[in-house]
C-alpha positions as CSV (number, residue, x, y, z in Angstrom):
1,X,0.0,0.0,0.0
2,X,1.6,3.5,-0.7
3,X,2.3,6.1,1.6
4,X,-0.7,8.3,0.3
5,X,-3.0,5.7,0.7
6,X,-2.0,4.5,4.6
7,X,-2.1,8.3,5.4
8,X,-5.7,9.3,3.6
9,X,-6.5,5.8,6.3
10,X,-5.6,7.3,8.9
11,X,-6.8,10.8,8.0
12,X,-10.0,10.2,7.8
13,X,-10.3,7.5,10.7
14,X,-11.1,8.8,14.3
15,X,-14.0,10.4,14.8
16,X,-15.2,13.1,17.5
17,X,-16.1,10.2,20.0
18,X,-13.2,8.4,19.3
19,X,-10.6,11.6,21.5
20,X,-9.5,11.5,24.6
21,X,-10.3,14.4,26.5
22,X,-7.0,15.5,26.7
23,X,-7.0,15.9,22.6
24,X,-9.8,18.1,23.1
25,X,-8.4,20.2,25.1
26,X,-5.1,20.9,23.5
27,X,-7.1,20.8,20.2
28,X,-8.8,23.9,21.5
29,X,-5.9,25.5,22.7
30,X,-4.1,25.2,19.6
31,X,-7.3,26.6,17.7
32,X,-7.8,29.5,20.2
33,X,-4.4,30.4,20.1
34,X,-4.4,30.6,15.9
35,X,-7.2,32.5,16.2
36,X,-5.9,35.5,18.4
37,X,-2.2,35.1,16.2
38,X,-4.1,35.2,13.0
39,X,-6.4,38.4,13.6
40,X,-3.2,40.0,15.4
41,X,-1.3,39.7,11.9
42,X,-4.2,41.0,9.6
43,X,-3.2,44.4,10.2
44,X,0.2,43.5,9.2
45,X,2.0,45.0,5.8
46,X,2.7,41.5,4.7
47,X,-1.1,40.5,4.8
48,X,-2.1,44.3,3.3
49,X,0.3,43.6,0.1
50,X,-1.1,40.2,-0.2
51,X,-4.8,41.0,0.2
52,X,-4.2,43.9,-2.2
53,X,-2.5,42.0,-4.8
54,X,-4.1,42.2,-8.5
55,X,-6.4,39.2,-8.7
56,X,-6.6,38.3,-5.3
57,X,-9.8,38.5,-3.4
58,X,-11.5,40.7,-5.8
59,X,-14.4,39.0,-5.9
60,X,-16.7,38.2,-2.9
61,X,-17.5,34.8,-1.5
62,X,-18.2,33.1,1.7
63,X,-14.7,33.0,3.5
64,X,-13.9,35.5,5.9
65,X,-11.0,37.5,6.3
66,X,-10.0,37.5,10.0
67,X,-9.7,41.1,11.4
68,X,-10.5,42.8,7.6
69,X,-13.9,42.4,8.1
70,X,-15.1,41.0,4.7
71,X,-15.3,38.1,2.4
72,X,-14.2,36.3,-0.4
73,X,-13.1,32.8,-1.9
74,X,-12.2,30.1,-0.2
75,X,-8.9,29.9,-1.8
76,X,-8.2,33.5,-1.5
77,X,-8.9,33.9,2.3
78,X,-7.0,30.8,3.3
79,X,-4.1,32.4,1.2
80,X,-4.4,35.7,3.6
81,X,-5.6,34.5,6.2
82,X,-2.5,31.8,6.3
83,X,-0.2,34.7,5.9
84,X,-1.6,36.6,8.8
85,X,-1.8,33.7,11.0
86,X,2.3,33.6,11.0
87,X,3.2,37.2,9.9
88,X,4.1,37.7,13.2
89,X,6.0,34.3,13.9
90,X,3.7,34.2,17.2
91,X,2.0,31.2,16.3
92,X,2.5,27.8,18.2
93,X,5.6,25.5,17.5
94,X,6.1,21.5,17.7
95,X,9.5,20.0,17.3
96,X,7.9,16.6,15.5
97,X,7.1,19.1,12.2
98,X,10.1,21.5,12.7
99,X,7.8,24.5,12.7
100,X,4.7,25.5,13.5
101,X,1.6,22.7,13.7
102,X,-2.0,24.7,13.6
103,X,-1.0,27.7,11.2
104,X,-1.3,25.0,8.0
105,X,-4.7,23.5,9.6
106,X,-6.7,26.9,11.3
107,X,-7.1,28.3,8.0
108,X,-8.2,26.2,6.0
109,X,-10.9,24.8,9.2
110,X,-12.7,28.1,9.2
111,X,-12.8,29.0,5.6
112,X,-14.4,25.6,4.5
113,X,-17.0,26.2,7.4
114,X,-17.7,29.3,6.0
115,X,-18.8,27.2,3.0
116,X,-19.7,23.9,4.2
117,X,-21.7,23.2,7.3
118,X,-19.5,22.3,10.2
119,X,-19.7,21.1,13.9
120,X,-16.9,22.3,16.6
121,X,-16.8,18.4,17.0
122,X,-15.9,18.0,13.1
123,X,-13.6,20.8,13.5
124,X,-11.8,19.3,16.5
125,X,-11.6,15.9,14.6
126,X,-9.6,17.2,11.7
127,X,-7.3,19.2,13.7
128,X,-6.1,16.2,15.4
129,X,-6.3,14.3,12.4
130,X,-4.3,17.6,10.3
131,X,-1.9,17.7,13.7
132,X,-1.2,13.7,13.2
133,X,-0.6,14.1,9.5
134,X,2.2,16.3,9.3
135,X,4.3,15.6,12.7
136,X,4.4,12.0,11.7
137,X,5.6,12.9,8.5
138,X,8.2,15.2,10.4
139,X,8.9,12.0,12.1
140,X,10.0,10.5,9.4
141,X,11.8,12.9,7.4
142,X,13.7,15.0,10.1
143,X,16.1,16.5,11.1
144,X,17.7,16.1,7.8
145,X,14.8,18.2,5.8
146,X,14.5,20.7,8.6
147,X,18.6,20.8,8.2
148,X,18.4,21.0,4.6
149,X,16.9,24.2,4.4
150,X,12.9,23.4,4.2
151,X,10.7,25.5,5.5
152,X,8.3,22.4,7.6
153,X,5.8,24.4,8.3
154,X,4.8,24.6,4.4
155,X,6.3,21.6,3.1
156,X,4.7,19.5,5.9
157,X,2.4,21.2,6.8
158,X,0.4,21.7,3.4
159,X,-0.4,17.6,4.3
160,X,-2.1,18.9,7.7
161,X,-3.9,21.1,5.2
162,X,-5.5,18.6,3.1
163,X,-6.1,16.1,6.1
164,X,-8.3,19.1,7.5
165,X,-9.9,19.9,3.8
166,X,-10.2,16.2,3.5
167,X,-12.4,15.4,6.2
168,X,-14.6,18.5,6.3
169,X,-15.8,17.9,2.8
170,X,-16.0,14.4,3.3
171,X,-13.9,12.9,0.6
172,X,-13.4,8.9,0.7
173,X,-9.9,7.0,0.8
174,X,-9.7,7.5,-3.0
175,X,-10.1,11.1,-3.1
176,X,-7.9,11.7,0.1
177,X,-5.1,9.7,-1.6
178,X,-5.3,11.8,-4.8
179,X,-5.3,15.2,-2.8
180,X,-2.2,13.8,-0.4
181,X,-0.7,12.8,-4.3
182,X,-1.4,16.3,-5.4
183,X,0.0,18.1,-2.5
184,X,3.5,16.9,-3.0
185,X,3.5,18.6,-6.0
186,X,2.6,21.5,-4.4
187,X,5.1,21.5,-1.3
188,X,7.3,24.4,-1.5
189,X,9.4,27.2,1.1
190,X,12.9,27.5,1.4
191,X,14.4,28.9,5.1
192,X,16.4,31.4,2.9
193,X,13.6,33.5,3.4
194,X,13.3,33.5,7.5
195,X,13.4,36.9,8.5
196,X,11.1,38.1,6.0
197,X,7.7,38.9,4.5
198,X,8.2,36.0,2.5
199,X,8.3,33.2,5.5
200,X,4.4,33.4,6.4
201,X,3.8,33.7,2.8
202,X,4.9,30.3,2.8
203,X,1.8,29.3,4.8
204,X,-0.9,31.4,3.1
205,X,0.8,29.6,-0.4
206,X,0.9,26.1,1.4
207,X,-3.1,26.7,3.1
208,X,-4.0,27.7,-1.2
209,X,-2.4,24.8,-2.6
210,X,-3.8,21.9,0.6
211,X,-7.3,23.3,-0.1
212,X,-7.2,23.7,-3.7
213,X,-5.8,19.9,-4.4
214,X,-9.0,18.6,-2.2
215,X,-11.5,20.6,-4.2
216,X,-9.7,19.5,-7.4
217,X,-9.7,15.9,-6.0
218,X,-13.1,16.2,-4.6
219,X,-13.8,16.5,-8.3
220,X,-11.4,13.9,-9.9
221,X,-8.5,15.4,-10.9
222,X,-5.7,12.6,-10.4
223,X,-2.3,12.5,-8.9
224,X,0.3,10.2,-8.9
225,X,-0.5,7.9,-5.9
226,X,3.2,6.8,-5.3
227,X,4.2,10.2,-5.3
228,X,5.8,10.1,-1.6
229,X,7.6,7.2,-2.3
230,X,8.7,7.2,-5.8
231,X,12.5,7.4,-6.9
232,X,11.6,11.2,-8.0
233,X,9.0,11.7,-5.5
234,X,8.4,13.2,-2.0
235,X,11.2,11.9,-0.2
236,X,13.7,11.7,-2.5
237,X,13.4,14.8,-3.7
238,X,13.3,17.1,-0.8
239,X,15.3,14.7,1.3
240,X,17.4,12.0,-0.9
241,X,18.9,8.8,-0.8
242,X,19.3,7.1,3.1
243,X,17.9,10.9,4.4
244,X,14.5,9.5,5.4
245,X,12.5,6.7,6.8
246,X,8.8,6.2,5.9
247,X,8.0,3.2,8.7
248,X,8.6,6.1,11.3
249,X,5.5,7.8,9.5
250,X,3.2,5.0,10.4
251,X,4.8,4.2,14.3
252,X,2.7,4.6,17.3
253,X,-0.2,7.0,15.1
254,X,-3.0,8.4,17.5
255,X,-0.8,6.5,20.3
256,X,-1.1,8.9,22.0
257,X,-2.3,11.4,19.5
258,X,0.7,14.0,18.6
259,X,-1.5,16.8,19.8
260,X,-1.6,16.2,23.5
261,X,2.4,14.6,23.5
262,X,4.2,17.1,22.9
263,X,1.7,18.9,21.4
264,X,1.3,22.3,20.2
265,X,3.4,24.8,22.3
266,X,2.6,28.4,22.5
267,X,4.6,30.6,22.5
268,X,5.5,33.5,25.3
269,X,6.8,36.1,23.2
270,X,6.4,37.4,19.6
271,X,9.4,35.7,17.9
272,X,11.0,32.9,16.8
273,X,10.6,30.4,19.2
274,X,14.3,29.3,18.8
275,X,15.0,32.4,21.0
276,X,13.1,31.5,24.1
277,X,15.5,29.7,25.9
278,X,18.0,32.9,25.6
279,X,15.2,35.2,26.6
280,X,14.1,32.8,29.3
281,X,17.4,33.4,30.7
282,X,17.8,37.6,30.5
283,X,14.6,37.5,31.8
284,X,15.7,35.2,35.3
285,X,18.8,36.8,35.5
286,X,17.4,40.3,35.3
287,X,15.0,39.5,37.9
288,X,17.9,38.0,40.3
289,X,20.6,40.7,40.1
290,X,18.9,43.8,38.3
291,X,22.5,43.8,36.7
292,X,23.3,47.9,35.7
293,X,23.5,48.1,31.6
294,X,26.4,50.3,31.8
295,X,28.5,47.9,33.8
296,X,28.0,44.7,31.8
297,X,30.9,44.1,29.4
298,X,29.4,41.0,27.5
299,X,26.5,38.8,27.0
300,X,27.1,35.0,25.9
301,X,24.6,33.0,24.6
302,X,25.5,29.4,23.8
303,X,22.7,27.2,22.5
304,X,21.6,24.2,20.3
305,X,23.1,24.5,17.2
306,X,20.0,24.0,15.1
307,X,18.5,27.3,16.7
308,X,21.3,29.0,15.2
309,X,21.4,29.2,11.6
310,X,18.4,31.4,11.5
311,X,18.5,33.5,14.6
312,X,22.5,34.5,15.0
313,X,21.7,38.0,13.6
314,X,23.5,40.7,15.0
315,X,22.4,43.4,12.6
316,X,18.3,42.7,12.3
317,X,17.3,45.8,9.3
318,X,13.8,45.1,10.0
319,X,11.0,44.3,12.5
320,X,10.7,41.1,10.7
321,X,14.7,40.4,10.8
322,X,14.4,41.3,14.3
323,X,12.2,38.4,15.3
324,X,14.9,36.4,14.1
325,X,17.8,37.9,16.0
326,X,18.5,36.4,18.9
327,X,21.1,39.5,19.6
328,X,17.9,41.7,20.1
329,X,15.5,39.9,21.9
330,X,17.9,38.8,24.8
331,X,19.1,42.7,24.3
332,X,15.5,44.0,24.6
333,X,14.7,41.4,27.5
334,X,17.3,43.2,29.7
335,X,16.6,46.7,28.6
336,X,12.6,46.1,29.2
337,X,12.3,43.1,31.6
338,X,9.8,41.5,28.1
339,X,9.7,40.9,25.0
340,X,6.2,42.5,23.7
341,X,4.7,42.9,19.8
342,X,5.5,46.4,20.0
343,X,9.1,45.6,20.4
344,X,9.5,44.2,16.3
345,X,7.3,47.8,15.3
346,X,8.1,51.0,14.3
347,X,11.5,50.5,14.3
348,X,12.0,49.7,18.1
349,X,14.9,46.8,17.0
350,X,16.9,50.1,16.0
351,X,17.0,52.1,19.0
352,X,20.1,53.8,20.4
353,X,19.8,51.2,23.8
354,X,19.0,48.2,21.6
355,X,21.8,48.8,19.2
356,X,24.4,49.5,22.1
357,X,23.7,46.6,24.1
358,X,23.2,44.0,21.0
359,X,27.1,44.9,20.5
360,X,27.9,43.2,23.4
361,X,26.2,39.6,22.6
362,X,27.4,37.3,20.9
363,X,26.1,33.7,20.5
364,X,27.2,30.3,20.4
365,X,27.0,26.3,20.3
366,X,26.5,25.0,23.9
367,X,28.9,22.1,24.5
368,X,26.0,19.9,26.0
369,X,23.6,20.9,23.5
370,X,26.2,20.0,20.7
371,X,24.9,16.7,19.5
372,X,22.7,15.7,16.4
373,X,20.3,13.1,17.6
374,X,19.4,16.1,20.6
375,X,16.8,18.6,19.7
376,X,16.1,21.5,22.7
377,X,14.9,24.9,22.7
378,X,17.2,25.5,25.7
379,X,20.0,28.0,26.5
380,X,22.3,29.3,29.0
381,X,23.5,32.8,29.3
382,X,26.1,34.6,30.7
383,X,26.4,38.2,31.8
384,X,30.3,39.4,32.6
385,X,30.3,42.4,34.4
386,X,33.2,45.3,34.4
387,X,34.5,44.4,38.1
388,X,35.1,40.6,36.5
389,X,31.8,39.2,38.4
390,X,30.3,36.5,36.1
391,X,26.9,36.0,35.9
392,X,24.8,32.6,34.7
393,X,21.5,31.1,34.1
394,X,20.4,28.3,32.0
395,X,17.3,27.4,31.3
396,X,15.2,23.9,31.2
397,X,14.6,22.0,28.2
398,X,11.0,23.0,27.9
399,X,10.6,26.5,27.9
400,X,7.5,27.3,25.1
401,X,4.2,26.6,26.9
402,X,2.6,23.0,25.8
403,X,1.6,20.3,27.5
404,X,4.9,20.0,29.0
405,X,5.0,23.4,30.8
406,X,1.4,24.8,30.0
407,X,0.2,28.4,29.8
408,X,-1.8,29.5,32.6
409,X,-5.3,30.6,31.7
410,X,-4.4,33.9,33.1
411,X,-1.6,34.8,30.5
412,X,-3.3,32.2,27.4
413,X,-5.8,35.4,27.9
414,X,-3.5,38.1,28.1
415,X,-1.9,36.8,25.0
416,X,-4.9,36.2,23.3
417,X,-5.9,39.8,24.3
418,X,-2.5,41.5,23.5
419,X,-3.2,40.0,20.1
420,X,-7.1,40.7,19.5
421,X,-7.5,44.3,21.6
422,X,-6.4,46.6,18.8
423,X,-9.1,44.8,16.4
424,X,-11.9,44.0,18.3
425,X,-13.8,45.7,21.5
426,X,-13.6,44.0,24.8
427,X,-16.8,42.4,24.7
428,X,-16.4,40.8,21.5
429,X,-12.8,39.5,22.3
430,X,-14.3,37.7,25.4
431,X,-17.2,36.4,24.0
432,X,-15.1,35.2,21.5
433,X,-12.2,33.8,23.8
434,X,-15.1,32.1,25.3
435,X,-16.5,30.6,21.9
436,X,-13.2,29.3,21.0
437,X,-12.6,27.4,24.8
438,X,-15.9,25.6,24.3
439,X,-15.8,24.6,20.5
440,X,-17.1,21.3,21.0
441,X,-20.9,22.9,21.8
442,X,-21.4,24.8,18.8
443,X,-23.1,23.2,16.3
444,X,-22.0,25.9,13.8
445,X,-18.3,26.6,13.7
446,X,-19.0,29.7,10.8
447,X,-20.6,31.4,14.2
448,X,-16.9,31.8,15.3
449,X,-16.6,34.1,11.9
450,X,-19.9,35.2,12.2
451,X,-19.0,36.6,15.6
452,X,-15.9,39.0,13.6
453,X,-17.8,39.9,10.5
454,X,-20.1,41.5,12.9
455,X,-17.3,43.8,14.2
């Protein structure tokens, strides 16, 4: 049996009935957290140029457009919608995909409810189903394709995409297969393109093409079913020869489901999450010494080497560049004692304090982190003052906010709030909050978009 064909199986398998509880629940997070990301970002000039674009969303339709108050084509509003949801890189993050899990599945859930009718209870289904889908693929093609330069988030996730699409317009095995076929034609995102606008355009791109190769299957357009496994397919292609393993796919699937171990983890502050560790640290070793700016000669970071490539960026030219330099944010987590969304706008990364205390950081590989079969988001820092004093903290292996080390309730609101305030009034965020925490009841999930058009 092909590759395709065991995943569209397992796609379309569990039902509501068949989650645990704890799926549910981290479901729901996951969803709630997309949400408050994804209207956060509309207002971003990434999203503007894209929903401006000649030829995109100029007609209307029944999708909408989260925070831009109107609607159009399914296809057009995952496409924006998919680039706000990560045009702030403050979306949730799962090491089994190497990226970001719900950006590639949110999307696409609400814009097909906006044209299909839809349960919370189907929507929760095919998020855990989506959320399977592409960390199990992760688990079979990584670290190497994370190493090589993909972007996961697209070229994974765009399979979380059509397992969503897949089971909310109820395609069969057949269809499912075809779409899965399709979609590896349609992979595509390079990490060249961190630090810029082009990096969530990767996920509006990837959310177009999932949904627009299970409409075209929906309807019979065919794929090559072998495409995953062939000698020019899938993982050959992107990965090569002895890169990969595609048993790994299949091990231990819904056992326990991917979404509540380790699940989606959300993240504190509004950049990439391979700075948390470092500002993890600033942060506890601010709040122990209250070290003097003036007197600190130099800042060491050491770290995982796979958090590096993207993130040693002493010079960031942009808000955008700046979410990906973990000079900065350690820099601004001394200077402010947080790391806020107002900290990557209006050119806060290029402040006289910012600039002056980024030349002092420098970061590096941590000897214990320095080995290839390891994968943490942890760091350790060290501050050395001008009388000679040296300063350390290191931080634990967990340190975004998953099942591992969950968000409070208190600051998954304040988040969700920071995010949502500038777009919606208050009683509209919380009954919306609300909404999202008890998907399972509604019976209509287009009464989540429903509940923004009205804004």
């Amino acid at each position: 049996m092909t590759v395709a064909r065991q995943l569209a199986e397992r796609i379309l398998a569990p039902t509501f009935q068949d989650l645990p509880a704890e799926a549910v629940h981290w479901a729901k997070i996951g969803i709630l957290d997309t949400v408050g990301v994804t209207i956060a970002g509309a207002s971003e000039p990434c999203t503007a140029i894209t929903a401006a674009t000649p030829g995109i969303a100029d007609t209307d339709g029944p999708a909408l457009l989260f925070g831009l108050a109107r609607r159009t084509s399914v296809l057009d509003a995952v496409l924006i919608n998919g680039v706000a949801s990560h045009a702030l890189d403050y979306d949730d993050v799962n090491n089994q995909i190497g990226g970001h899990p719900s950006v590639p599945l949110v999307p696409a859930m609400f814009a097909l409810a906006d044209m299909v009718d839809t349960t919370g209870e189907d929507a929760i289904a095919a998020y855990v189903s989506g959320f399977e889908a592409e960390t199990q693929l992760g688990l079979g093609v990584h670290y190497h394709h994370y190493a090589k330069g993909w972007h996961p988030t697209a070229t994974l996730g765009i399979f979380g995409t059509v397992a969503v699409g897949a089971r909310l317009l109820n395609l069969n095995v057949d269809q499912t297969t075809q779409a899965l076929a399709l979609a590896v034609s349609l992979a595509s995102g390079v990490k060249a393109n961190f630090g810029t606008m082009t990096k969530p355009l990767h996920i509006g791109h990837s959310l177009r093409n999932g949904v627009m190769a299970v409409l075209m299957a929906r309807d019979g357009f065919t794929a090559n079913e072998a495409a995953f496994e062939h000698r020019q397919g899938f993982f050959e292609v992107f990965n090569g020869a002895d890169s990969y393993d595609a048993s790994k796919i299949f091990d231990g699937w819904g056992t326990p489901w991917n979404v509540t171990d380790p699940g989606p983890s959300l993240k504190a502050y509004p950049c990439c999450g391979s700075t948390h560790g470092a500002i993890d640290c600033a942060l506890a070793l601010r709040h122990a010494h209250s070290p003097d700016l003036a007197d600190i000669v130099k800042i060491d970071i050491r770290t995982d080497p796979k958090r590096l490539p993207h993130t040693d960026n002493p010079d960031p030219i942009s808000g955008l560049g700046a979410k990906f330099s973990i000079q900065y944010v350690v820099a601004r987590a001394f200077i402010d004692g947080a790391v806020r969304l107002g900290d990557f706008e209006n050119a806060a990364y290029d402040d006289r304090g910012a600039r002056d205390l980024m030349t002092k950081v420098s970061a590096s590989v941590h000897p214990d982190m320095d080995d290839p079969t390891m994968d943490t988001y942890a760091a350790e820092v060290t501050i050395t003052m001008n009388d000679g004093r040296k300063l350390s903290h290191r931080s634990g292996d967990v340190v975004l906010r998953g099942p591992g080390r969950p968000m409070d309730e208190a600051a998954m609101f304040a988040k969700f709030a920071d995010c949502t305030q500038r777009q919606l009034p208050a009683e509209t965020l919380r009954k919306l909050y609300n909404m999202l925490l008890q998907l399972e009841t509604l019976r209509r999930l287009s009464a989540v978009t429903d509940c923004l058009a009205a804004v």
